[in-house]
Backbone as JSON Lines, residues from 0, in Angstrom:
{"i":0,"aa":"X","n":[-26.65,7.58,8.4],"ca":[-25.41,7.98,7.75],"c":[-24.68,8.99,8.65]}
{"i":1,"aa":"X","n":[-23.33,8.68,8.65],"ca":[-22.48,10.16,9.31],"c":[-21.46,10.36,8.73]}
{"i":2,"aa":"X","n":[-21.59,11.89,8.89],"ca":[-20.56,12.36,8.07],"c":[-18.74,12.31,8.36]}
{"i":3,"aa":"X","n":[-18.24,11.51,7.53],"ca":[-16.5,11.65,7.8],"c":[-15.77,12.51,7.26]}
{"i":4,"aa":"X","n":[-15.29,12.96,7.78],"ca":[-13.82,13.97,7.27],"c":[-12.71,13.33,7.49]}
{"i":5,"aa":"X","n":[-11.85,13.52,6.64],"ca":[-10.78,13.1,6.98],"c":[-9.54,13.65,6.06]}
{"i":6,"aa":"X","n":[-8.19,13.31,5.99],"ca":[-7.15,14.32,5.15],"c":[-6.39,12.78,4.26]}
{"i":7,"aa":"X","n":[-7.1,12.71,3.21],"ca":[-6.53,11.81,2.47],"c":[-5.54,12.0,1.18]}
{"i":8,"aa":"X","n":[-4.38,11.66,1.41],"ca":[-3.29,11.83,0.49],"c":[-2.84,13.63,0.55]}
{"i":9,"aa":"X","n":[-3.4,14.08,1.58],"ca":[-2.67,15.69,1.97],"c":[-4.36,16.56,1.18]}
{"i":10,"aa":"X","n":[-4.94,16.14,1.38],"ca":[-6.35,17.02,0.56],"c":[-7.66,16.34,1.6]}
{"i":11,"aa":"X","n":[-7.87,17.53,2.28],"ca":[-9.32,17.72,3.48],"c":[-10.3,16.98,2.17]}
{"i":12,"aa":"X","n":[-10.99,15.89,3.18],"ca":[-12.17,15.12,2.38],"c":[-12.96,15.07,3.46]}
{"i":13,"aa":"X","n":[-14.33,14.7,2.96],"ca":[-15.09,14.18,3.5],"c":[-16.68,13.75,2.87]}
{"i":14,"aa":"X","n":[-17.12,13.18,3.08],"ca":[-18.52,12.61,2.43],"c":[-19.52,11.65,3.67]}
{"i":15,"aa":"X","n":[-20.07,10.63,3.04],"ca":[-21.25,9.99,4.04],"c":[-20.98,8.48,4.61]}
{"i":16,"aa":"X","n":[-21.22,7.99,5.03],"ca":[-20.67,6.73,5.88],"c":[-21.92,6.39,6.42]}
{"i":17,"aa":"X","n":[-22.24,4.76,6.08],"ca":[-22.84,4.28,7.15],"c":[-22.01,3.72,8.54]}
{"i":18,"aa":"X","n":[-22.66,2.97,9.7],"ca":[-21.53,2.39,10.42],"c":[-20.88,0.99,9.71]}
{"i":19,"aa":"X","n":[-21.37,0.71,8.88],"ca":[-20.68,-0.35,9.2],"c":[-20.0,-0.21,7.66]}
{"i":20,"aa":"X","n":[-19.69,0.91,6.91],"ca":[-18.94,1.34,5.87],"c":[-17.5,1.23,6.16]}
{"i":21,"aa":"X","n":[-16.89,0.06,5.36],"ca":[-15.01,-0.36,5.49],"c":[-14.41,1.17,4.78]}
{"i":22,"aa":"X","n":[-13.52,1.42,5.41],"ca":[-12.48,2.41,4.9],"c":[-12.07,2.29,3.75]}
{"i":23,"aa":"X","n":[-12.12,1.11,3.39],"ca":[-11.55,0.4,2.17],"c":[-12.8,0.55,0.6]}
{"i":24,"aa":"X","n":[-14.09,0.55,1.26],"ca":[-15.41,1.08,0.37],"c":[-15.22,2.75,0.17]}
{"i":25,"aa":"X","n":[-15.33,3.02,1.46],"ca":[-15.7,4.57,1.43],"c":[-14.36,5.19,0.74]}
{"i":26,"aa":"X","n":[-13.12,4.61,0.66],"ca":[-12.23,5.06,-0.08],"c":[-12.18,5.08,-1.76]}
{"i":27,"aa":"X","n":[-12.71,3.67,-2.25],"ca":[-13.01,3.4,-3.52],"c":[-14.31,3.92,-4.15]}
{"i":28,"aa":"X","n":[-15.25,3.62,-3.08],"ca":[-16.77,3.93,-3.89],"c":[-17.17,5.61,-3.31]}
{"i":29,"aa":"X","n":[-16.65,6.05,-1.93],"ca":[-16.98,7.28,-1.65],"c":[-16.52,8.03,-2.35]}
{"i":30,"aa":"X","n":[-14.71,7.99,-2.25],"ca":[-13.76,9.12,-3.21],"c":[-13.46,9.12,-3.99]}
{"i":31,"aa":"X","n":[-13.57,7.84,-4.74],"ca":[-13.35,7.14,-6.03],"c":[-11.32,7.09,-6.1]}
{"i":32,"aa":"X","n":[-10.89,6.78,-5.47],"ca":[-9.84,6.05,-5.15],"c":[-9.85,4.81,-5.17]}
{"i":33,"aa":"X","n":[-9.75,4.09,-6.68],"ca":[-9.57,2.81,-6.71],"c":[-8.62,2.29,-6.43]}
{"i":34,"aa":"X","n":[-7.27,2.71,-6.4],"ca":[-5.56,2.0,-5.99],"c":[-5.69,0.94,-5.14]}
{"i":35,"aa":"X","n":[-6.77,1.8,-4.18],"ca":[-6.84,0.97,-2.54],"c":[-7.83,-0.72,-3.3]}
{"i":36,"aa":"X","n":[-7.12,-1.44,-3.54],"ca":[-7.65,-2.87,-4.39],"c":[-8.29,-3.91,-3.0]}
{"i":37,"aa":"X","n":[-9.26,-4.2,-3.12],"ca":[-10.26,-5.27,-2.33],"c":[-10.22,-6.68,-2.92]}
{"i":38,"aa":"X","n":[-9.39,-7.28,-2.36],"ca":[-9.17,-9.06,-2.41],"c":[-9.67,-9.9,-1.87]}
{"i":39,"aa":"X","n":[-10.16,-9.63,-0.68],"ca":[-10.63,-10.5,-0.23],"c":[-11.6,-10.45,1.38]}
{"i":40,"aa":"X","n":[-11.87,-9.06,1.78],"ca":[-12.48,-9.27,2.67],"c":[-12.12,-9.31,3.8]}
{"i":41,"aa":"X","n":[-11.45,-9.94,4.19],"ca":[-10.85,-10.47,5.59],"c":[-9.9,-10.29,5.94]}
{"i":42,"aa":"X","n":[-8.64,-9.49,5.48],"ca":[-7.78,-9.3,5.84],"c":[-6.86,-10.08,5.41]}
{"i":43,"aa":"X","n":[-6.52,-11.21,4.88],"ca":[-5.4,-11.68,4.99],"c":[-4.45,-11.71,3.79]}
{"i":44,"aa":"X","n":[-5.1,-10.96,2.28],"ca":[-4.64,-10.43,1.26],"c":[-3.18,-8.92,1.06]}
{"i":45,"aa":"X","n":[-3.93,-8.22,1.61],"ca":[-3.17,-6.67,2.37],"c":[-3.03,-5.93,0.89]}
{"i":46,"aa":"X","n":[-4.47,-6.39,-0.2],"ca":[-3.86,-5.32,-1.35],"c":[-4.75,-4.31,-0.67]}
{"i":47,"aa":"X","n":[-5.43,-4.55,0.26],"ca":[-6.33,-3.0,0.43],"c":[-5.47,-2.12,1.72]}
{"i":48,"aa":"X","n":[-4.18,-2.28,1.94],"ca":[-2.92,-1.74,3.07],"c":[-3.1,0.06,2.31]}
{"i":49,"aa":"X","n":[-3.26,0.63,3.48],"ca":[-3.22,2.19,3.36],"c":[-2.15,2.69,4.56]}
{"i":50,"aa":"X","n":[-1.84,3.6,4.79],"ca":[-1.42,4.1,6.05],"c":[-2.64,5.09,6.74]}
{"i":51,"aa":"X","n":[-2.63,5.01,8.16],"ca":[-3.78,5.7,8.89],"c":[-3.23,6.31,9.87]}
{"i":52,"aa":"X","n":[-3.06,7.61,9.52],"ca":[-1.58,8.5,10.57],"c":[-0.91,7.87,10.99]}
{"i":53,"aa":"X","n":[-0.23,7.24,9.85],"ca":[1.4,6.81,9.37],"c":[1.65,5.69,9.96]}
{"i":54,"aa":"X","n":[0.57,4.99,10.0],"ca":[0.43,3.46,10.65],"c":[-0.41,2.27,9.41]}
{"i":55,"aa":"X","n":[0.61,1.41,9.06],"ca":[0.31,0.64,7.77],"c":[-0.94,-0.11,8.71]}
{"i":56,"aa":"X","n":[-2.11,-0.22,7.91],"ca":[-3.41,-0.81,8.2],"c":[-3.95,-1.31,6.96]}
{"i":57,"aa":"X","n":[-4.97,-2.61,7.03],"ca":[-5.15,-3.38,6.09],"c":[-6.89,-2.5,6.19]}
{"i":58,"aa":"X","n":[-7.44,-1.75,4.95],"ca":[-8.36,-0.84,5.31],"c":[-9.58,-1.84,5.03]}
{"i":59,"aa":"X","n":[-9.73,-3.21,4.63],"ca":[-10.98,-4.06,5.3],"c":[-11.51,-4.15,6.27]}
{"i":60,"aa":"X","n":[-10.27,-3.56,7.6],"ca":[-10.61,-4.2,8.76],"c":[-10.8,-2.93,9.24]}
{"i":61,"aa":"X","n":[-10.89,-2.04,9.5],"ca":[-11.29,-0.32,9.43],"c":[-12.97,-0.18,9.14]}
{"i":62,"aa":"X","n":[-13.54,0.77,9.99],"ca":[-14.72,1.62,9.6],"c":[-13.97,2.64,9.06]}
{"i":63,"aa":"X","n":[-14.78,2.85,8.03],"ca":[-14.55,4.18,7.68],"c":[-14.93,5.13,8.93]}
{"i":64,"aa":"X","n":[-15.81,5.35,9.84],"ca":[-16.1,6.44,11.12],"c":[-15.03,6.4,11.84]}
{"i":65,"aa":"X","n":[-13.7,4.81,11.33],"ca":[-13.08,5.17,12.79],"c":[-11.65,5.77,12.32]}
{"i":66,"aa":"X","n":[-11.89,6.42,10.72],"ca":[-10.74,7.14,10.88],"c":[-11.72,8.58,10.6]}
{"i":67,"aa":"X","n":[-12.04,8.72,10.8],"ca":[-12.75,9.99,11.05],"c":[-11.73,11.08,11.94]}
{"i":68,"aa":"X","n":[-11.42,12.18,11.18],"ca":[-10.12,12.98,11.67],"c":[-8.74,12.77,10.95]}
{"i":69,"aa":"X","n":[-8.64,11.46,10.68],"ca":[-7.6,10.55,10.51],"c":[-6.5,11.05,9.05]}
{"i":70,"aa":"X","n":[-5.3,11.07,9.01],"ca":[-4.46,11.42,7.9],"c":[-4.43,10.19,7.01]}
{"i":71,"aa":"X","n":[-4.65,10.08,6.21],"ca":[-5.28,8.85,5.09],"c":[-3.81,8.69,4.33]}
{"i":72,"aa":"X","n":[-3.25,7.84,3.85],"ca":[-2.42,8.05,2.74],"c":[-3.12,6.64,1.76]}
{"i":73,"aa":"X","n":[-2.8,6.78,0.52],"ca":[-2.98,5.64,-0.6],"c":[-2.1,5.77,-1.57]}
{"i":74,"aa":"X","n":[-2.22,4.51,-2.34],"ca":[-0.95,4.62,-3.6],"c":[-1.11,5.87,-4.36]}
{"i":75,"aa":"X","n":[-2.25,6.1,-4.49],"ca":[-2.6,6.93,-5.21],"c":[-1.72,8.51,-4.67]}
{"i":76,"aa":"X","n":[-1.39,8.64,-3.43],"ca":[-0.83,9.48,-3.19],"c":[0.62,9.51,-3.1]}
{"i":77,"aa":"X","n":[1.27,8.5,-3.39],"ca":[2.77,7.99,-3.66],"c":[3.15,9.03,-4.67]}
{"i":78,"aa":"X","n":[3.05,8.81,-5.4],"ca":[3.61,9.33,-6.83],"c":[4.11,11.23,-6.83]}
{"i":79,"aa":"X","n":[4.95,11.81,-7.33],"ca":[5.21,13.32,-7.07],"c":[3.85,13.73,-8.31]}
{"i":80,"aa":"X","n":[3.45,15.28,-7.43],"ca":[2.37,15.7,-8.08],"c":[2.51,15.92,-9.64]}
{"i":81,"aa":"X","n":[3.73,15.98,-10.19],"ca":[3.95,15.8,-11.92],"c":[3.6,13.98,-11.83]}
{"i":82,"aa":"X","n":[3.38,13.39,-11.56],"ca":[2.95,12.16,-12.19],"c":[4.59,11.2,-12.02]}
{"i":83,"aa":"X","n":[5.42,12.08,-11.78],"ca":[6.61,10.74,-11.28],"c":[6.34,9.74,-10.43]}
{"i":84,"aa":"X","n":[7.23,8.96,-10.76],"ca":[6.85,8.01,-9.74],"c":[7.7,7.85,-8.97]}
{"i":85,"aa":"X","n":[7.15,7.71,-7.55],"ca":[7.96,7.53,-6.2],"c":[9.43,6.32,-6.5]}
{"i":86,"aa":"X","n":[10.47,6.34,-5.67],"ca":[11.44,5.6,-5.42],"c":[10.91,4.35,-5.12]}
{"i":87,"aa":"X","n":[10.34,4.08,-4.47],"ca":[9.32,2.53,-4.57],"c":[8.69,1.92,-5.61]}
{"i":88,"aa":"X","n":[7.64,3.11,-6.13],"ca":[7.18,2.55,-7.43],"c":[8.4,2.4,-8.17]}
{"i":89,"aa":"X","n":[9.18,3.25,-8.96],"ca":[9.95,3.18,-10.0],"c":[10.94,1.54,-10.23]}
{"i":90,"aa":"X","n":[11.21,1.56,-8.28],"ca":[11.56,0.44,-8.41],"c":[10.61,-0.96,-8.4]}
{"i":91,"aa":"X","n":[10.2,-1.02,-8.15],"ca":[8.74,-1.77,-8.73],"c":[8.83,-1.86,-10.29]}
{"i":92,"aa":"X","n":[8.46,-1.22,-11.08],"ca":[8.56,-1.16,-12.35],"c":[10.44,-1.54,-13.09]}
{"i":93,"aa":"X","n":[11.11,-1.26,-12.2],"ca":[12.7,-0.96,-13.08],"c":[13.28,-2.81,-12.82]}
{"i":94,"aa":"X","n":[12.56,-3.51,-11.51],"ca":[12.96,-4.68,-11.46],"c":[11.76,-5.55,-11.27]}
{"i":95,"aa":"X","n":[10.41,-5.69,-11.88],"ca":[9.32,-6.0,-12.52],"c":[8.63,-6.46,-11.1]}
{"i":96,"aa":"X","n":[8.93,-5.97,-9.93],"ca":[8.32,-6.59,-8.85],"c":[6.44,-6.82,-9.17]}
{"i":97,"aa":"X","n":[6.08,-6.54,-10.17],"ca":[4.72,-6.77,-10.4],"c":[4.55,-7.45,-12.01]}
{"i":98,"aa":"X","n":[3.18,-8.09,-11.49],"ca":[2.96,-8.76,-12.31],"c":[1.51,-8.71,-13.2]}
{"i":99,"aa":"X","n":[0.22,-8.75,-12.71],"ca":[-0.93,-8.6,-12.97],"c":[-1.02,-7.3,-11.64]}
{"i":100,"aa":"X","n":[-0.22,-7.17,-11.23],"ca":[-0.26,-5.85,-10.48],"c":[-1.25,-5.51,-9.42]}
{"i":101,"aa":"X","n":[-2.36,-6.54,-9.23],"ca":[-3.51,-6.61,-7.99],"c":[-2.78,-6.34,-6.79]}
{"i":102,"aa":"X","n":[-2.08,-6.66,-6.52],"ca":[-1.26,-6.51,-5.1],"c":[-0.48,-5.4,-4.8]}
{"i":103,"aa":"X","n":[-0.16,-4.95,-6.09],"ca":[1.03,-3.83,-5.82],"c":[0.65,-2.78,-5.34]}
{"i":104,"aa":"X","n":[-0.71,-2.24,-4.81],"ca":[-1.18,-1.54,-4.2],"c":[-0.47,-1.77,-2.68]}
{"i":105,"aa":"X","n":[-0.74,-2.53,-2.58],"ca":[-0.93,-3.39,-0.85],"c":[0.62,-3.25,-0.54]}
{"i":106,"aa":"X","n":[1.34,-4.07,-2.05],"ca":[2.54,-4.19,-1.52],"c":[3.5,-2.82,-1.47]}
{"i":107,"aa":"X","n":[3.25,-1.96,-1.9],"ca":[3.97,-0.57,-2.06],"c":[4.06,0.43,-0.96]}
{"i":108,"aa":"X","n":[2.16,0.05,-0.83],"ca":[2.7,0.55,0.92],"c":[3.22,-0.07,2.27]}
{"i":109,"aa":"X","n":[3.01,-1.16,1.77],"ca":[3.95,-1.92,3.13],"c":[5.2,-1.97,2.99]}
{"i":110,"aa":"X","n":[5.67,-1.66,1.7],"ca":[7.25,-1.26,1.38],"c":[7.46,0.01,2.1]}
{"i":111,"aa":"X","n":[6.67,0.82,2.09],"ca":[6.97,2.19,2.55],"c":[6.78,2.01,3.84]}
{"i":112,"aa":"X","n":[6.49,1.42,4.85],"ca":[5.96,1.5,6.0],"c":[7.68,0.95,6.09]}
{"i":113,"aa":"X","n":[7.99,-0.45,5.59],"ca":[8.99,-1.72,6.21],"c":[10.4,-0.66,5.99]}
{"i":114,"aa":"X","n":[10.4,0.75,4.92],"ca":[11.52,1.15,4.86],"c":[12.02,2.35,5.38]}
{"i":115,"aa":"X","n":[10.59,2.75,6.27],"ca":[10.29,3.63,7.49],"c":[11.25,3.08,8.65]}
{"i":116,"aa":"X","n":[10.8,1.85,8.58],"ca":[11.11,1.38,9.88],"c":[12.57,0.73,9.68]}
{"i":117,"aa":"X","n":[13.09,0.3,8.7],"ca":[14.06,-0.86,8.52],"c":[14.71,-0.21,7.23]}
{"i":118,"aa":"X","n":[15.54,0.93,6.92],"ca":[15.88,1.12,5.84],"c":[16.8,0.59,4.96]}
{"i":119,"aa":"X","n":[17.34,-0.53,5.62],"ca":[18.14,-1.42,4.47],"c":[17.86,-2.9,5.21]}
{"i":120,"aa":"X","n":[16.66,-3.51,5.05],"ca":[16.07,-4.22,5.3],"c":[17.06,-5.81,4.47]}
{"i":121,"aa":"X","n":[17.67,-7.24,5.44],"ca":[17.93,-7.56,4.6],"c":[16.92,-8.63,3.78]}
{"i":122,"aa":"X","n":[16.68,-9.83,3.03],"ca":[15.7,-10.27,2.17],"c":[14.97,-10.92,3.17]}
{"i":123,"aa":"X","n":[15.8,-11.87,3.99],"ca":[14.57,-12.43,4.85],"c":[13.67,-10.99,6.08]}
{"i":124,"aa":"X","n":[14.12,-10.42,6.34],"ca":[13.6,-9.49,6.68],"c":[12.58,-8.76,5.86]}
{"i":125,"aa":"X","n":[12.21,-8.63,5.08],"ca":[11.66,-7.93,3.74],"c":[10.29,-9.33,3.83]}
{"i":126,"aa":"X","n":[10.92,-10.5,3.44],"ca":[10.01,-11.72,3.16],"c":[8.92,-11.92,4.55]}
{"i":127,"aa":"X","n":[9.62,-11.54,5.46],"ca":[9.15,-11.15,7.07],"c":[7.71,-10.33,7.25]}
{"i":128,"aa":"X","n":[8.52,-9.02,6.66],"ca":[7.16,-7.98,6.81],"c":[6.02,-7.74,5.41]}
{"i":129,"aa":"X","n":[6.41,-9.16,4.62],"ca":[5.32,-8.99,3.55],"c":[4.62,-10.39,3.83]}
{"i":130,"aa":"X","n":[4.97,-10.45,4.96],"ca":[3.96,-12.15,5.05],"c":[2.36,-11.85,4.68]}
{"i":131,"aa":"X","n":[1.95,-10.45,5.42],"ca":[0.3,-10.36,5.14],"c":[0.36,-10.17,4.34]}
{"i":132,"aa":"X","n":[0.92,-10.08,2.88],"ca":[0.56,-9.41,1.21],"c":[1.04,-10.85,0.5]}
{"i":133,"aa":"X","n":[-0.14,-11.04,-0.06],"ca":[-0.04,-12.18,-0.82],"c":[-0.33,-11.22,-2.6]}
{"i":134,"aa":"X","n":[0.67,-12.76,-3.28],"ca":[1.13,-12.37,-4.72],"c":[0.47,-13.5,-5.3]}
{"i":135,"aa":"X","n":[-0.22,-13.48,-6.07],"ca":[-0.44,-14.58,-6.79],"c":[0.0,-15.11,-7.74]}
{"i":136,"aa":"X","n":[1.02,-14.11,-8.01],"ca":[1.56,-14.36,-9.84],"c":[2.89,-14.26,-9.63]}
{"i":137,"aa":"X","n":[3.98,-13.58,-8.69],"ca":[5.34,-13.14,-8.96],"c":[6.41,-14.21,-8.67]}
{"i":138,"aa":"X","n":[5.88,-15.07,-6.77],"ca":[6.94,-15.87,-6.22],"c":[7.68,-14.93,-5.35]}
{"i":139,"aa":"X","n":[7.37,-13.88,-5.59],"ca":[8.16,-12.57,-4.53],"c":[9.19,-12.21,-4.65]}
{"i":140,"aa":"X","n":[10.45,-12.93,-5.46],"ca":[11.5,-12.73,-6.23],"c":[12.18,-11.49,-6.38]}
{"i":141,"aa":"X","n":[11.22,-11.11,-7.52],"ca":[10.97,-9.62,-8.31],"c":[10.65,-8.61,-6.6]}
{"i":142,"aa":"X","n":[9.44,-8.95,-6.13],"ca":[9.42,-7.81,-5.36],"c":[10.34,-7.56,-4.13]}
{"i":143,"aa":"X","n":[11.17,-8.7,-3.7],"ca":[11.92,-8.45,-2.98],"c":[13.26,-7.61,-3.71]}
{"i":144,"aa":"X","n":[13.3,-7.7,-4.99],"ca":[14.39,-7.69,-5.18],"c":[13.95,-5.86,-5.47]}
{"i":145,"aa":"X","n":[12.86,-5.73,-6.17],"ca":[12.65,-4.64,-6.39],"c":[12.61,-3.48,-4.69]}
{"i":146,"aa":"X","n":[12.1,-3.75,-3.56],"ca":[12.53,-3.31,-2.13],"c":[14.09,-2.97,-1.83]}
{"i":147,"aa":"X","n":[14.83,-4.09,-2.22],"ca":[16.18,-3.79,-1.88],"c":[16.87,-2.62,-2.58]}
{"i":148,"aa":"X","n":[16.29,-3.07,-3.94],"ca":[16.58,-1.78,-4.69],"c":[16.24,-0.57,-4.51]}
{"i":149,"aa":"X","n":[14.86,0.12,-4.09],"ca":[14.27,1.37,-3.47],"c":[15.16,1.8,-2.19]}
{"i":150,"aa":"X","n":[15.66,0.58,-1.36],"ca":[16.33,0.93,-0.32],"c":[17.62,1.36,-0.35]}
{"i":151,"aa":"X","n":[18.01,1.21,-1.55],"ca":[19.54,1.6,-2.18],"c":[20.24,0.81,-1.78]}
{"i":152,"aa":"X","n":[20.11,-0.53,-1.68],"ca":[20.99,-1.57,-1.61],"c":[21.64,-2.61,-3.0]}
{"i":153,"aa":"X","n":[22.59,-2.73,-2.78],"ca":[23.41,-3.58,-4.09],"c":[22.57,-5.18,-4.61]}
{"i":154,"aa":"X","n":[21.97,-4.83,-5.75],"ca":[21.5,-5.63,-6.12],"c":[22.12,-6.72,-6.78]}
{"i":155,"aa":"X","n":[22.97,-7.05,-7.44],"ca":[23.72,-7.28,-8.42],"c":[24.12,-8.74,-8.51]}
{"i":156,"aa":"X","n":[24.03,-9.07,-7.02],"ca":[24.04,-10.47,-6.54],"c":[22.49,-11.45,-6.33]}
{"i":157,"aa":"X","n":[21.73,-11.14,-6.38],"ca":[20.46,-11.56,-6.76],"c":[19.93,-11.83,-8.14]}
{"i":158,"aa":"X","n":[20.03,-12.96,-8.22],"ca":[19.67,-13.66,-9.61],"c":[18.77,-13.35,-10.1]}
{"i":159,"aa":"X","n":[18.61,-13.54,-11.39],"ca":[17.05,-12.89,-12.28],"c":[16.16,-14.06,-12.19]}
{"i":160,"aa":"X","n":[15.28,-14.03,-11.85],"ca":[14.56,-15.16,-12.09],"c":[13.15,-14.92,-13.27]}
């Protein structure tokens, strides 16, 4: 076992790791941060997407040893410390971008990463950088539409589906 430290969601952590412990375990079963949701193993789901000093990463594919040092963020750390909810989430919720909600982990932070980078992202662009986050229930509709909206773009022309 070795010991990791690391600064997850702005709060010094640390606990035990084997090597071959996913970031994505030691986050849920070490810190008990469940947000970070496990689909599938392999990467090609992205509900387990964290940022890893401010770099969107799918945390299956991560040792936990190799963020060791590392600035952690999770959904769980989205939200303002009264329990509001972030401009992403809210919009998430205000234009139903979720559904059984397994994904919206994954997908919230890759919203935050895509509006880092692209702040008025237009839909195919958006449909672009959520190719690794699969939905099983929405059609992507809702969550695109709910992105445009966080980004403060005019929704109004996008049909309800």
């Amino acid at each position: 076992m070795t010991q990791v430290t690391m600064t997850v969601n702005g709060k010094a952590v640390s606990g035990e790791a084997e090597g071959r412990t996913l970031l994505s375990q030691f986050l849920r079963d070490g810190l008990g941060l469940t947000g970070t949701h496990v689909g599938c193993d392999t990467s090609q789901c992205g509900a387990c997407s964290v940022h890893v000093n401010g770099k969107l990463v799918k945390s299956c594919t991560m040792f936990a040893i190799e963020a060791d040092g590392a600035e952690v963020s999770t959904v769980e750390g989205e939200a303002d410390e009264d329990g509001t909810l972030s401009t992403i989430q809210q919009a998430f919720q205000d234009h139903h971008g979720l559904q059984c909600g397994f994904c919206t982990p994954g997908m919230v932070m890759a919203t935050k990463s895509l509006l880092a980078e692209n702040p008025k992202p237009t839909e195919a662009e958006i449909r672009a950088y959520l190719s690794g986050n699969i939905c099983r229930c929405t059609g992507y509709h809702n969550i695109v539409k709910a992105i445009m909206a966080a980004s403060g773009q005019d929704i109004s022309a996008i049909a309800a589906e």
